[in-house]
PQR file with spaces between the fields and no chain letter, atoms N, CA, C, O and H, PARSE charges and radii, in Angstrom:
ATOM       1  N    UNK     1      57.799   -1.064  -35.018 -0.4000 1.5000
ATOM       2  CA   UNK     1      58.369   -0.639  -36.281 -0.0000 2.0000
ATOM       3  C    UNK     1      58.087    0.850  -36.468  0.5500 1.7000
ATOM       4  O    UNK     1      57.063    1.183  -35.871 -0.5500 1.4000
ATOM       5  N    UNK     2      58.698    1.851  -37.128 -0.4000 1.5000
ATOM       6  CA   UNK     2      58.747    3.301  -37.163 -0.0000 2.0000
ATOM       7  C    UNK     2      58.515    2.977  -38.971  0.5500 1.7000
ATOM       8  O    UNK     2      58.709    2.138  -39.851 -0.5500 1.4000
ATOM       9  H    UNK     2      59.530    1.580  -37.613  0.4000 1.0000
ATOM      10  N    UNK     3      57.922    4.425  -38.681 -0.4000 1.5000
ATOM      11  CA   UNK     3      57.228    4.958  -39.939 -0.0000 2.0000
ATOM      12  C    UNK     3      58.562    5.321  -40.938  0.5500 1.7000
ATOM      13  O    UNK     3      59.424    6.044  -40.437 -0.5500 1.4000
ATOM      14  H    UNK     3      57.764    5.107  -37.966  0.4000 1.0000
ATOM      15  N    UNK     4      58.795    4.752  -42.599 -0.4000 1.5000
ATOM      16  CA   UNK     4      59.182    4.627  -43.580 -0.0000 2.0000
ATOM      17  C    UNK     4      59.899    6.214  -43.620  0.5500 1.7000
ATOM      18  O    UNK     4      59.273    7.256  -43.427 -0.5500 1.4000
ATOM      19  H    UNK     4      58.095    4.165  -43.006  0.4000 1.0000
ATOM      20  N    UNK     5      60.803    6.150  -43.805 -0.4000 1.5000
ATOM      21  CA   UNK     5      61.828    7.702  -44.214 -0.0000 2.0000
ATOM      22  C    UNK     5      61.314    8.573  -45.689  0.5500 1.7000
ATOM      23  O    UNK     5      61.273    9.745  -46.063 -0.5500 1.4000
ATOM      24  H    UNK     5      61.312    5.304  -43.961  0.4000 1.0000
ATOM      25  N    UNK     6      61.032    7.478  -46.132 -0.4000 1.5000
ATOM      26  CA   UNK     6      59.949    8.273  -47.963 -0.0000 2.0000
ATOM      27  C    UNK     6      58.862    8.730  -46.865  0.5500 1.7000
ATOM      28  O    UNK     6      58.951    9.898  -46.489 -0.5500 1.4000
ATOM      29  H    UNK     6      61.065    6.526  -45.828  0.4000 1.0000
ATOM      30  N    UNK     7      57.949    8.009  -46.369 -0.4000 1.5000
ATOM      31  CA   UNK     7      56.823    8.609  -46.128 -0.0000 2.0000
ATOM      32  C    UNK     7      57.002    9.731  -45.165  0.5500 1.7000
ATOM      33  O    UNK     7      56.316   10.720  -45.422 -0.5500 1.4000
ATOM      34  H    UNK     7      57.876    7.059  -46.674  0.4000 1.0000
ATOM      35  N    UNK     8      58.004    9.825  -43.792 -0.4000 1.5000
ATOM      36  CA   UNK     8      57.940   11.274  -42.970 -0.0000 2.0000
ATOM      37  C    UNK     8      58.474   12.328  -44.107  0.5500 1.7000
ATOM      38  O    UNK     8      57.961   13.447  -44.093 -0.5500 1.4000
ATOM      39  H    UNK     8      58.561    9.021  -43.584  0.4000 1.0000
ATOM      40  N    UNK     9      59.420   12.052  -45.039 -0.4000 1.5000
ATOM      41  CA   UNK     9      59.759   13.221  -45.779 -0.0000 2.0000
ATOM      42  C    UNK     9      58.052   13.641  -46.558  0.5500 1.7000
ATOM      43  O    UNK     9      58.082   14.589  -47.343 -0.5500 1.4000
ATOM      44  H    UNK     9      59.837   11.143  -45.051  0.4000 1.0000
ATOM      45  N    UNK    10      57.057   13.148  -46.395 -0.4000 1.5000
ATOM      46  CA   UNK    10      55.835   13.820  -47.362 -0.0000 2.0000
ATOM      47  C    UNK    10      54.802   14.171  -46.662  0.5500 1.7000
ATOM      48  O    UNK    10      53.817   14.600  -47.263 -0.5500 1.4000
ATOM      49  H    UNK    10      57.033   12.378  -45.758  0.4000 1.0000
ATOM      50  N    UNK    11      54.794   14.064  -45.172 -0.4000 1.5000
ATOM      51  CA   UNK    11      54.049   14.357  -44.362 -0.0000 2.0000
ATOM      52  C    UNK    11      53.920   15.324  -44.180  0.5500 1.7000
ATOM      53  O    UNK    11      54.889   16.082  -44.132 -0.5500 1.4000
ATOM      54  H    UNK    11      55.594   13.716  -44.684  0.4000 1.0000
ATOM      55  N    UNK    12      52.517   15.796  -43.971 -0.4000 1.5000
ATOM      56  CA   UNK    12      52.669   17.366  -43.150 -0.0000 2.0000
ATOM      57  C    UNK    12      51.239   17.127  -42.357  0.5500 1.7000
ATOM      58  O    UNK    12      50.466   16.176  -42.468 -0.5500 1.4000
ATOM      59  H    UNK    12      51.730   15.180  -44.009  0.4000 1.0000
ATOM      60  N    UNK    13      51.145   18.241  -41.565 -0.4000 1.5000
ATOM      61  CA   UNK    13      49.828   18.436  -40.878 -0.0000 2.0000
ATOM      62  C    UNK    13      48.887   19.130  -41.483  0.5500 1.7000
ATOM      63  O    UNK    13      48.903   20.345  -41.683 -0.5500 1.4000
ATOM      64  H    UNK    13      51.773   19.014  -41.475  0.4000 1.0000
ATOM      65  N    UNK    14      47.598   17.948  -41.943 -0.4000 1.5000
ATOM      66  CA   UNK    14      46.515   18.533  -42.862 -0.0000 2.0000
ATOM      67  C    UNK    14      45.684   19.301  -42.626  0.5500 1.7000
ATOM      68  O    UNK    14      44.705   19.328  -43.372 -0.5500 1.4000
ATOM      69  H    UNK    14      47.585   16.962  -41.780  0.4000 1.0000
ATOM      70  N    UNK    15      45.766   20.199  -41.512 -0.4000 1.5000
ATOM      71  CA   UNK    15      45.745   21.748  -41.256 -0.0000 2.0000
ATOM      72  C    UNK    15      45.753   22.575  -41.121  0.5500 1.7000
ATOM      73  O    UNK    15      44.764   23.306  -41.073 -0.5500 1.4000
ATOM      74  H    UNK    15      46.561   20.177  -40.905  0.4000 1.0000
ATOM      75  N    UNK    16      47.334   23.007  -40.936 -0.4000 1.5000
ATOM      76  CA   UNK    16      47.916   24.129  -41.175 -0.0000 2.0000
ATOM      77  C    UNK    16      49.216   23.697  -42.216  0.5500 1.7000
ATOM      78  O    UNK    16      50.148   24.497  -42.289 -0.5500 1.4000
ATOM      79  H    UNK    16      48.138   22.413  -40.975  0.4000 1.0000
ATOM      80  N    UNK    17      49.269   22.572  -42.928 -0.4000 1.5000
ATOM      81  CA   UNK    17      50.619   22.201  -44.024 -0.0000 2.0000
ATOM      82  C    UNK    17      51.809   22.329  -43.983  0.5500 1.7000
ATOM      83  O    UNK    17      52.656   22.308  -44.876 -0.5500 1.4000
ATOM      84  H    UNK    17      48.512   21.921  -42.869  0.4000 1.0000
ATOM      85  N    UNK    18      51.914   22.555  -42.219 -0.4000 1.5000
ATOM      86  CA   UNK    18      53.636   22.740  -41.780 -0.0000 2.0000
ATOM      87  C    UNK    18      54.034   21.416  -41.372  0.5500 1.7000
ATOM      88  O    UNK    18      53.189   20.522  -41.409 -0.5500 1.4000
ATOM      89  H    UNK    18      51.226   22.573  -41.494  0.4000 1.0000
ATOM      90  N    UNK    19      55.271   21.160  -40.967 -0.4000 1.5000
ATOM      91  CA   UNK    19      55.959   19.951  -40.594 -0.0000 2.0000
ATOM      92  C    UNK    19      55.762   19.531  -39.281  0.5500 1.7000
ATOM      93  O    UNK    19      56.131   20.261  -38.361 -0.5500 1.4000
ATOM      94  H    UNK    19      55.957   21.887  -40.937  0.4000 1.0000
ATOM      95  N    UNK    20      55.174   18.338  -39.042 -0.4000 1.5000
ATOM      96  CA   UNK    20      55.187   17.360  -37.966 -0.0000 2.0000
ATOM      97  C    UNK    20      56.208   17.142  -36.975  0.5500 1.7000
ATOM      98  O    UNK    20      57.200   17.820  -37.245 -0.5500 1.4000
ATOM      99  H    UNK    20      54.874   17.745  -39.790  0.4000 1.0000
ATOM     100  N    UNK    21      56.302   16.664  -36.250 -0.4000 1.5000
ATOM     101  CA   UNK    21      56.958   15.810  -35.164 -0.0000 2.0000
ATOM     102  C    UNK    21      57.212   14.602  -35.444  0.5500 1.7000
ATOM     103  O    UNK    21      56.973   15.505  -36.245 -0.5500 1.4000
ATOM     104  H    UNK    21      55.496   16.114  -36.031  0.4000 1.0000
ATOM     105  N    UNK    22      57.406   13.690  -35.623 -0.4000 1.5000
ATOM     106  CA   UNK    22      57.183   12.049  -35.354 -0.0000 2.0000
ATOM     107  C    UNK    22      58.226   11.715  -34.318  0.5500 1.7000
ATOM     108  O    UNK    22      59.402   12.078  -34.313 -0.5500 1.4000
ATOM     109  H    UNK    22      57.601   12.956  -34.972  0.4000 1.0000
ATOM     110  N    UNK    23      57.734   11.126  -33.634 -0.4000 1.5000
ATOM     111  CA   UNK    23      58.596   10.447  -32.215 -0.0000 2.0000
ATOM     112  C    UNK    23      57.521    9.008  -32.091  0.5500 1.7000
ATOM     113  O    UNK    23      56.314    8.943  -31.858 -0.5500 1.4000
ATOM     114  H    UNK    23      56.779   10.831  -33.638  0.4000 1.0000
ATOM     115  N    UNK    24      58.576    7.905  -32.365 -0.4000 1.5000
ATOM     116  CA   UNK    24      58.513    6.317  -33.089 -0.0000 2.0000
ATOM     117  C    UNK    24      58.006    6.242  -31.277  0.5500 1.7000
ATOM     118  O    UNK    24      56.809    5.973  -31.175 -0.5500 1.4000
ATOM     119  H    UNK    24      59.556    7.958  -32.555  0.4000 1.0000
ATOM     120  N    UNK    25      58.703    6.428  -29.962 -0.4000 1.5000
ATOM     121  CA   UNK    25      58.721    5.462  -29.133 -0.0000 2.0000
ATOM     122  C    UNK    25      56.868    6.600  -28.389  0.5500 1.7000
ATOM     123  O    UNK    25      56.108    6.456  -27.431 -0.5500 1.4000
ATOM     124  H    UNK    25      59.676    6.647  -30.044  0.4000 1.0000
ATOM     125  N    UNK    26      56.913    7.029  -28.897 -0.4000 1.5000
ATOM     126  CA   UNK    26      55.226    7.446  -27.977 -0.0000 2.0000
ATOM     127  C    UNK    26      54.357    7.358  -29.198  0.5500 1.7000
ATOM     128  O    UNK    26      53.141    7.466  -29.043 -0.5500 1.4000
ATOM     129  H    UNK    26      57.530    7.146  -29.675  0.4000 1.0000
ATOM     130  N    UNK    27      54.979    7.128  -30.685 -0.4000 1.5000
ATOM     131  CA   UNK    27      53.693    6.611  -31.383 -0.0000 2.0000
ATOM     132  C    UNK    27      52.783    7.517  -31.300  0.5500 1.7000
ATOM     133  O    UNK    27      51.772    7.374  -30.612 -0.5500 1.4000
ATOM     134  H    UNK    27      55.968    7.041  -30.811  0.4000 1.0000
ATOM     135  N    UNK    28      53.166    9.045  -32.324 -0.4000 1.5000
ATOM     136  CA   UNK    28      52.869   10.416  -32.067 -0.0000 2.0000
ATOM     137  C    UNK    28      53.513   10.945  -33.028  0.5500 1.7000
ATOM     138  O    UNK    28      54.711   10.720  -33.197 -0.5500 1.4000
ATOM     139  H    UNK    28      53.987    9.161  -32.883  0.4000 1.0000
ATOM     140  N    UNK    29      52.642   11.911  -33.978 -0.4000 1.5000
ATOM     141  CA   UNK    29      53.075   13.092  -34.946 -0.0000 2.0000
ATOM     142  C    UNK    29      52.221   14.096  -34.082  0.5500 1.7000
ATOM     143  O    UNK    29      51.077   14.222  -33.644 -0.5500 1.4000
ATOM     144  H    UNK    29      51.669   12.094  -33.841  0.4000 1.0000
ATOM     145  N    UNK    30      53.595   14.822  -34.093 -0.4000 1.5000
ATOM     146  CA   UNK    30      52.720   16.314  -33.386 -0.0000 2.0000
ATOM     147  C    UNK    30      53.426   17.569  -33.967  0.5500 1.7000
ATOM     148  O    UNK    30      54.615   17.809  -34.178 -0.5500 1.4000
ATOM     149  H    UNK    30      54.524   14.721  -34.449  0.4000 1.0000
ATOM     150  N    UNK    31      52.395   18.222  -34.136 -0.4000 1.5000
ATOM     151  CA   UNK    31      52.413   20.003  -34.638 -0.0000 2.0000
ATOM     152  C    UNK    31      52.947   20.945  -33.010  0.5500 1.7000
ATOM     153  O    UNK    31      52.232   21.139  -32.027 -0.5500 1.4000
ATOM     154  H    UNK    31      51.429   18.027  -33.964  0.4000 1.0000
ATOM     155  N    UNK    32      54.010   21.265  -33.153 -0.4000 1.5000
ATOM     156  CA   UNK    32      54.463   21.862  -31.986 -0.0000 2.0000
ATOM     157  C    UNK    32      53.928   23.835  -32.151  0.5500 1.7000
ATOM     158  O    UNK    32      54.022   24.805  -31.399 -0.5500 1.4000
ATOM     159  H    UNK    32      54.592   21.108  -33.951  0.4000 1.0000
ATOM     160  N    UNK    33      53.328   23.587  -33.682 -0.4000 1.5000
ATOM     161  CA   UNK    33      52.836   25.329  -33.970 -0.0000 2.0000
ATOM     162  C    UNK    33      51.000   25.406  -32.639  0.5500 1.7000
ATOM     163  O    UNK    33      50.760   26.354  -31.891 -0.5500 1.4000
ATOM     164  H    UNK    33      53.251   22.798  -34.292  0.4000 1.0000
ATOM     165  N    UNK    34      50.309   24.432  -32.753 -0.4000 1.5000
ATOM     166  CA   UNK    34      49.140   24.194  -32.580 -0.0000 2.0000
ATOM     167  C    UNK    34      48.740   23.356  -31.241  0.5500 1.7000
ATOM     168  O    UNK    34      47.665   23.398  -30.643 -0.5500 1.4000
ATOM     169  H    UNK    34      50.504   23.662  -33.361  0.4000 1.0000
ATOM     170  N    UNK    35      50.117   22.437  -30.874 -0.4000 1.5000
ATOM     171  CA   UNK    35      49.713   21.750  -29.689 -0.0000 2.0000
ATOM     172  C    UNK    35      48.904   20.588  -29.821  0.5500 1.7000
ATOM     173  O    UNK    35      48.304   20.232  -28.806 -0.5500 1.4000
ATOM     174  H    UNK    35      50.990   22.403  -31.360  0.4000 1.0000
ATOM     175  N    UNK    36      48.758   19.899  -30.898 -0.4000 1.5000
ATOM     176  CA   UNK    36      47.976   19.224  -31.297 -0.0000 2.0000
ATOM     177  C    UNK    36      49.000   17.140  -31.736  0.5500 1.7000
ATOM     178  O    UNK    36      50.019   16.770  -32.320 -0.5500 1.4000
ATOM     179  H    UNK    36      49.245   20.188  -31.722  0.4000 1.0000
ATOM     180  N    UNK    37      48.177   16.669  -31.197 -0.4000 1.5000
ATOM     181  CA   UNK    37      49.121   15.134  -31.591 -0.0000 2.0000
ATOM     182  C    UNK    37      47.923   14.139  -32.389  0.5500 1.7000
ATOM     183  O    UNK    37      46.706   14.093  -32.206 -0.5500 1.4000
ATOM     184  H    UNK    37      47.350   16.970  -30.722  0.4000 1.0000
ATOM     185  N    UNK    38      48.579   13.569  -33.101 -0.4000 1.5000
ATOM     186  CA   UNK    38      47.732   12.599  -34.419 -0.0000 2.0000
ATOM     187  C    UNK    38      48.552   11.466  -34.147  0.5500 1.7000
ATOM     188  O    UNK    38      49.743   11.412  -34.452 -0.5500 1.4000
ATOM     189  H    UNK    38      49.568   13.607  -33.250  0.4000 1.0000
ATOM     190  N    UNK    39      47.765   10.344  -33.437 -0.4000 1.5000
ATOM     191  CA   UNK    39      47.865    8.790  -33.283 -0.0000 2.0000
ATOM     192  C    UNK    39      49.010    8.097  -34.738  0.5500 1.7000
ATOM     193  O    UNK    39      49.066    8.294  -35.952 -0.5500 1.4000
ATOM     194  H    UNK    39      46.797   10.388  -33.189  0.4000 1.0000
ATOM     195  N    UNK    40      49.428    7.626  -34.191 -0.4000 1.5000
ATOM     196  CA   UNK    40      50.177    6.085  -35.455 -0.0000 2.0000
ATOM     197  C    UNK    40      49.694    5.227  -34.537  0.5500 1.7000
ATOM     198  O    UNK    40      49.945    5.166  -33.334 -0.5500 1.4000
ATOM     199  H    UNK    40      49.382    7.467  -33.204  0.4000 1.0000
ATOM     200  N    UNK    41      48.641    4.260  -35.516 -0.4000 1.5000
ATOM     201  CA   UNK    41      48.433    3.304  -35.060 -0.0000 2.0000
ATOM     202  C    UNK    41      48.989    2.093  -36.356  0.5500 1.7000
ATOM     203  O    UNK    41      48.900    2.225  -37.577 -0.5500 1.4000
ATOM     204  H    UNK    41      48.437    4.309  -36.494  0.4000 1.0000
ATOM     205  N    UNK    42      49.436    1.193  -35.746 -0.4000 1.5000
ATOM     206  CA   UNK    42      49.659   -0.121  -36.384 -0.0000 2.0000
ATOM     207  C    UNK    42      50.752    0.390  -37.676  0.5500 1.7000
ATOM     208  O    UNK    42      50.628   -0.189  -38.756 -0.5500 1.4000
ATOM     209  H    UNK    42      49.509    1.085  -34.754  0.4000 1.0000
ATOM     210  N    UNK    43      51.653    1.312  -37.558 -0.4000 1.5000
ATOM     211  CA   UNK    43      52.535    2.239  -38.547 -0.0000 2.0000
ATOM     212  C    UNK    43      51.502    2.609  -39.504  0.5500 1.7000
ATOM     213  O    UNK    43      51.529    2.403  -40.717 -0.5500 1.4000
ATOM     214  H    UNK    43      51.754    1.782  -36.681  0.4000 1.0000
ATOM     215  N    UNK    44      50.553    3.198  -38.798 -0.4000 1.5000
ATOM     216  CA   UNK    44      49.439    4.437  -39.895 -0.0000 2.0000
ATOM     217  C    UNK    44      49.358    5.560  -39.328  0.5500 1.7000
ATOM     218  O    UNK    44      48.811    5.438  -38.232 -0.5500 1.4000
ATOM     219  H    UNK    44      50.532    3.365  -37.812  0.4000 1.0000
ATOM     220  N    UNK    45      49.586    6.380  -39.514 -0.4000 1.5000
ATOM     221  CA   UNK    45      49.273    7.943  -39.311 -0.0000 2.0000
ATOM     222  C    UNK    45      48.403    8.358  -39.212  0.5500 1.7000
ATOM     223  O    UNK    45      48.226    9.033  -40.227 -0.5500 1.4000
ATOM     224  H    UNK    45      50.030    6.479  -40.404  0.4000 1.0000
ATOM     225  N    UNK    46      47.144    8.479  -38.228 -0.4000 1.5000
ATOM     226  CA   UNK    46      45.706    9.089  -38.246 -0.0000 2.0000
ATOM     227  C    UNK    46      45.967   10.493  -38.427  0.5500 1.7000
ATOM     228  O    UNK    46      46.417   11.178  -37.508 -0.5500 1.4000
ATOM     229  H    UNK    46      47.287    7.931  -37.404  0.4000 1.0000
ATOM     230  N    UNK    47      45.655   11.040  -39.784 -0.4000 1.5000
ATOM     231  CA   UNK    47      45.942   12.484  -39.930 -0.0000 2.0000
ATOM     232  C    UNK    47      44.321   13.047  -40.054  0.5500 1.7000
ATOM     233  O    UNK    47      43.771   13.487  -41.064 -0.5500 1.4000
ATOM     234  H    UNK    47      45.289   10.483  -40.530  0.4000 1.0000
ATOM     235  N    UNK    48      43.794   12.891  -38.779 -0.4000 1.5000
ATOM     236  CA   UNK    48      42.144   13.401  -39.128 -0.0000 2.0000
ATOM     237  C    UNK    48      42.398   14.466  -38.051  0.5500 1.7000
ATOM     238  O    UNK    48      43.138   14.329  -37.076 -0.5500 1.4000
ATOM     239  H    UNK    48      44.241   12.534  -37.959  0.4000 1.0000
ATOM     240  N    UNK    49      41.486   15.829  -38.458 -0.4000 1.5000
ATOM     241  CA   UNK    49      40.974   16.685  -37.110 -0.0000 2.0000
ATOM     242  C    UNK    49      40.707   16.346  -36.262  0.5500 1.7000
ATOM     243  O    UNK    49      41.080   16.866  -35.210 -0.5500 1.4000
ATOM     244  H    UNK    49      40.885   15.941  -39.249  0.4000 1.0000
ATOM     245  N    UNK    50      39.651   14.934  -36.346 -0.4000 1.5000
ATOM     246  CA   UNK    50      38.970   14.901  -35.374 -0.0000 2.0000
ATOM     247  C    UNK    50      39.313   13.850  -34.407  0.5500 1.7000
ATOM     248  O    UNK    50      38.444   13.481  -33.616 -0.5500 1.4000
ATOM     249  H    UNK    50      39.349   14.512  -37.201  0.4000 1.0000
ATOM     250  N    UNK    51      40.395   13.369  -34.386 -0.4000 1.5000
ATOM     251  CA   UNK    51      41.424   12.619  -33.897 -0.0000 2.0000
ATOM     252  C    UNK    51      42.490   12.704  -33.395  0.5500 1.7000
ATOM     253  O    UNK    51      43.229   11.823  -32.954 -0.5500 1.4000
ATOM     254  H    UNK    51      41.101   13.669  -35.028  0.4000 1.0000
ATOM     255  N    UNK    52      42.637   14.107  -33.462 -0.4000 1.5000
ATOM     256  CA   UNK    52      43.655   15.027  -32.569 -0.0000 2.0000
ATOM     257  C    UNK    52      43.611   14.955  -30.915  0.5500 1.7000
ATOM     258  O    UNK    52      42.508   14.615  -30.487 -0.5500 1.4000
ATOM     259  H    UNK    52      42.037   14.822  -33.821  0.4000 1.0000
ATOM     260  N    UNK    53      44.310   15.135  -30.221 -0.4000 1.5000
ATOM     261  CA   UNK    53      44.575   15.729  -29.137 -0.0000 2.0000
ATOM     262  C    UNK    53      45.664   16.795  -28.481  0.5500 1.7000
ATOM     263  O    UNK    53      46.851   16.897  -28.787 -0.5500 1.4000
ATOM     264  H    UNK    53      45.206   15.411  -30.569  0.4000 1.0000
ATOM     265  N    UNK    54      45.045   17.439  -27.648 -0.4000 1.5000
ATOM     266  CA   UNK    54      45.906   18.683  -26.930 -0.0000 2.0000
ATOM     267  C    UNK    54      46.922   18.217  -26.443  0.5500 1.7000
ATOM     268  O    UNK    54      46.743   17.275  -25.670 -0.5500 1.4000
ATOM     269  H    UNK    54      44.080   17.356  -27.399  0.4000 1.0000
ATOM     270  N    UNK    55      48.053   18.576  -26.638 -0.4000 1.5000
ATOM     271  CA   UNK    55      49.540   18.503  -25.755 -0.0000 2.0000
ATOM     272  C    UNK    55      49.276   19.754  -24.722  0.5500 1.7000
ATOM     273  O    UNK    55      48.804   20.852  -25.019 -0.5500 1.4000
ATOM     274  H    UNK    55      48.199   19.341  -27.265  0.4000 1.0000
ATOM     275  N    UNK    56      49.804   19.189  -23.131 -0.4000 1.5000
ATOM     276  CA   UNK    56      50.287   20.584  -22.450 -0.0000 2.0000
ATOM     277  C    UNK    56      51.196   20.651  -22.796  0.5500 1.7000
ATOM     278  O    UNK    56      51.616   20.208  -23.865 -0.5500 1.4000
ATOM     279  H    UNK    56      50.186   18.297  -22.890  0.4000 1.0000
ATOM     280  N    UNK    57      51.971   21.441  -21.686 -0.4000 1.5000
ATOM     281  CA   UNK    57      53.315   22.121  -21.749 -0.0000 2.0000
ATOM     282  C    UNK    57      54.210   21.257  -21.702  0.5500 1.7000
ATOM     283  O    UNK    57      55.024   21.239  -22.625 -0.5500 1.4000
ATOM     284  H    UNK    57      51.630   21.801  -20.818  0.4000 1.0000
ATOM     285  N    UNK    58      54.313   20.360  -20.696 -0.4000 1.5000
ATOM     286  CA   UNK    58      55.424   19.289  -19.849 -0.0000 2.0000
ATOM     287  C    UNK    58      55.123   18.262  -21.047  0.5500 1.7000
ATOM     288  O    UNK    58      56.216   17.764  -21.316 -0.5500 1.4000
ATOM     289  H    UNK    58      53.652   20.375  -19.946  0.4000 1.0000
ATOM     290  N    UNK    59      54.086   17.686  -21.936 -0.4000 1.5000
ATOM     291  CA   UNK    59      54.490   16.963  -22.492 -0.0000 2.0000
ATOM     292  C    UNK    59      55.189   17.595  -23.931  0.5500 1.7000
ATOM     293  O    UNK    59      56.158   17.042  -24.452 -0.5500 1.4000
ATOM     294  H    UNK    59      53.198   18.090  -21.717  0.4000 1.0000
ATOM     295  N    UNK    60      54.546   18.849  -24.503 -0.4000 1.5000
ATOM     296  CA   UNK    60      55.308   19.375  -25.314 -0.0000 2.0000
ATOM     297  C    UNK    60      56.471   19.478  -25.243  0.5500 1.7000
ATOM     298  O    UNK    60      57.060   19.239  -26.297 -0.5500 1.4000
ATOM     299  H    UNK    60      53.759   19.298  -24.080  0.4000 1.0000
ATOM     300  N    UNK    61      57.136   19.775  -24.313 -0.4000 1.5000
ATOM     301  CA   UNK    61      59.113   19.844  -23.991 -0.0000 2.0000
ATOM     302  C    UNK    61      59.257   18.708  -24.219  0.5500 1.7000
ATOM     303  O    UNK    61      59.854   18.576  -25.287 -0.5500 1.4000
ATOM     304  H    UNK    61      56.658   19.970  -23.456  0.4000 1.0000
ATOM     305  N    UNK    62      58.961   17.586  -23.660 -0.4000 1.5000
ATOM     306  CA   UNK    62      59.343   16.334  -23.569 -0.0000 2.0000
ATOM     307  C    UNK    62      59.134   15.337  -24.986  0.5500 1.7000
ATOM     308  O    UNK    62      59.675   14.250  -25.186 -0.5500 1.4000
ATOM     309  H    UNK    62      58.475   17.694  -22.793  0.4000 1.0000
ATOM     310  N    UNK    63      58.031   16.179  -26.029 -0.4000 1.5000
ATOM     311  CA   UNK    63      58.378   15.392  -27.551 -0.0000 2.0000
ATOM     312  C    UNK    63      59.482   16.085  -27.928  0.5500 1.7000
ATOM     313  O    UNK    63      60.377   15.360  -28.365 -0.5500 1.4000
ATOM     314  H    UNK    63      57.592   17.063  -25.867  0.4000 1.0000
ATOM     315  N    UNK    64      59.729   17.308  -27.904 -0.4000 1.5000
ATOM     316  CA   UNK    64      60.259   18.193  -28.551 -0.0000 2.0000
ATOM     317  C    UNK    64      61.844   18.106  -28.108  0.5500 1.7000
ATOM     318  O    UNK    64      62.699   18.407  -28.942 -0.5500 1.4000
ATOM     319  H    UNK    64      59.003   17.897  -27.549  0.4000 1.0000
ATOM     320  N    UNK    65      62.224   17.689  -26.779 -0.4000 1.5000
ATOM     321  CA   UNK    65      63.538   17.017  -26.742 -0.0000 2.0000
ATOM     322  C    UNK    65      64.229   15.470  -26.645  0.5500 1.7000
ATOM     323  O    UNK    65      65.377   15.112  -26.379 -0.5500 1.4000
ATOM     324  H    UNK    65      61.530   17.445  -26.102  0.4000 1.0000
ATOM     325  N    UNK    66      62.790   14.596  -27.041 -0.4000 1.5000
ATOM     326  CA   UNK    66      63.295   13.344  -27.279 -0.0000 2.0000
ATOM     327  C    UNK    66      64.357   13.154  -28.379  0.5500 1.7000
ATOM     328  O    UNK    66      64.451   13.696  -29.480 -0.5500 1.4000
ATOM     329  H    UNK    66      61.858   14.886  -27.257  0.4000 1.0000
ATOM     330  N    UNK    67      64.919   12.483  -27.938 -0.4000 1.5000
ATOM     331  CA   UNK    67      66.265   12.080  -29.072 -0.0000 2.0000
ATOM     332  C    UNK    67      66.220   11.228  -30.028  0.5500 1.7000
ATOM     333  O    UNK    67      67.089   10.929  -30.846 -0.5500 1.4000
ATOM     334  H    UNK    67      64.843   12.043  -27.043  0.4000 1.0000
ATOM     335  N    UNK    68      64.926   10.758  -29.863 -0.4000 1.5000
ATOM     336  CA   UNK    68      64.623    9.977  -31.042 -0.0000 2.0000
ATOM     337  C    UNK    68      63.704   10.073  -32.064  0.5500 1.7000
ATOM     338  O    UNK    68      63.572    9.278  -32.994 -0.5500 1.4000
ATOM     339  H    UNK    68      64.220   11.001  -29.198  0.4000 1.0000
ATOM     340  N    UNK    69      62.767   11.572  -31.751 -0.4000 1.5000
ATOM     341  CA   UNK    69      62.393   12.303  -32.171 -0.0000 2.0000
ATOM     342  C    UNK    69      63.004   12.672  -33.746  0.5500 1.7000
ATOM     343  O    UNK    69      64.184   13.013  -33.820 -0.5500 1.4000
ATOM     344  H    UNK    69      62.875   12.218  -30.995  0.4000 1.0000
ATOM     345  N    UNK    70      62.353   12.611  -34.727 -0.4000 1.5000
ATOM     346  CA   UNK    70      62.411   13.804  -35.899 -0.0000 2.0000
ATOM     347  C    UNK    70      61.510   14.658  -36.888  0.5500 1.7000
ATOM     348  O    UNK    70      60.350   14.335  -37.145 -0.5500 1.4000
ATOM     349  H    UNK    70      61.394   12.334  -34.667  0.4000 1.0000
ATOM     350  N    UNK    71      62.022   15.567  -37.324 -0.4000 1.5000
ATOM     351  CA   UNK    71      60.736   16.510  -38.039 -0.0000 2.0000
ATOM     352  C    UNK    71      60.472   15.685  -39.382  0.5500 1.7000
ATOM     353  O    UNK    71      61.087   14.717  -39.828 -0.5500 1.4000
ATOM     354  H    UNK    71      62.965   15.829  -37.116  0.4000 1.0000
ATOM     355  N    UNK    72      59.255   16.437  -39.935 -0.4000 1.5000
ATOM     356  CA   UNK    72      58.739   15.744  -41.172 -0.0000 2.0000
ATOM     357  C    UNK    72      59.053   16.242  -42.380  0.5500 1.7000
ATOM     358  O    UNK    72      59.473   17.390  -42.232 -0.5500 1.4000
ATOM     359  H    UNK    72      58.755   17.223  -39.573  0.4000 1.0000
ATOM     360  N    UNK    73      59.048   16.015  -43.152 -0.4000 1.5000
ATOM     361  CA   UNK    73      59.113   17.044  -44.705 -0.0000 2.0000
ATOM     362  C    UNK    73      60.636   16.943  -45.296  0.5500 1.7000
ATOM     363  O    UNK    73      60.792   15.829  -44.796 -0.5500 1.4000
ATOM     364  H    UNK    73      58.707   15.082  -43.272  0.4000 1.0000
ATOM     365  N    UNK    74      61.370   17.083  -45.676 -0.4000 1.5000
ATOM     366  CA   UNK    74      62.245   17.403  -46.729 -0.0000 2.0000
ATOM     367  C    UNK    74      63.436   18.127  -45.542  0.5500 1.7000
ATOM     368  O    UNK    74      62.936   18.925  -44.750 -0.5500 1.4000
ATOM     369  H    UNK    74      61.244   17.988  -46.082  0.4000 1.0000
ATOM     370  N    UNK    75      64.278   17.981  -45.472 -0.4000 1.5000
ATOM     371  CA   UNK    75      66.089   18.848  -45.233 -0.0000 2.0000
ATOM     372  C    UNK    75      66.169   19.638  -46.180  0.5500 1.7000
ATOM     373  O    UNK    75      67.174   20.334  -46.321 -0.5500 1.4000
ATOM     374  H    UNK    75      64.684   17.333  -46.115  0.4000 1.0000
């Protein structure tokens, strides 16, 4: 199940307050400013620091042109 359309429109990344990533099929919000990815587990959003992990490069392209991919926050 993918995360609620109310809730990605209010999301942001609770460290720098810009807009997320969410991509449903790797079960992943990621900050493409920082390189950084925050777990969905069980359709929850772990938005902790310390629960982050580093994206390289090859996987950064590869959230960033999934097609099923979308950004967070407001149009």
């Amino acid at each position: 199940m993918a995360l609620d359309t109310f809730l990605l429109d209010l999301l942001q990344d609770p460290a720098d307050h810009g807009p997320l990533r969410y991509v449903a099929a790797r079960e992943v919000l990621y900050n493409p400013r920082t390189h950084h990815a925050y777990a969905v587990r069980d359709d929850i959003p772990v938005l902790l620091a310390g629960e982050t992990r580093v994206v390289d490069d090859v996987e950064h392209d590869e959230i960033m042109n999934d097609p099923t991919g979308r950004d967070t926050g407001r149009p």
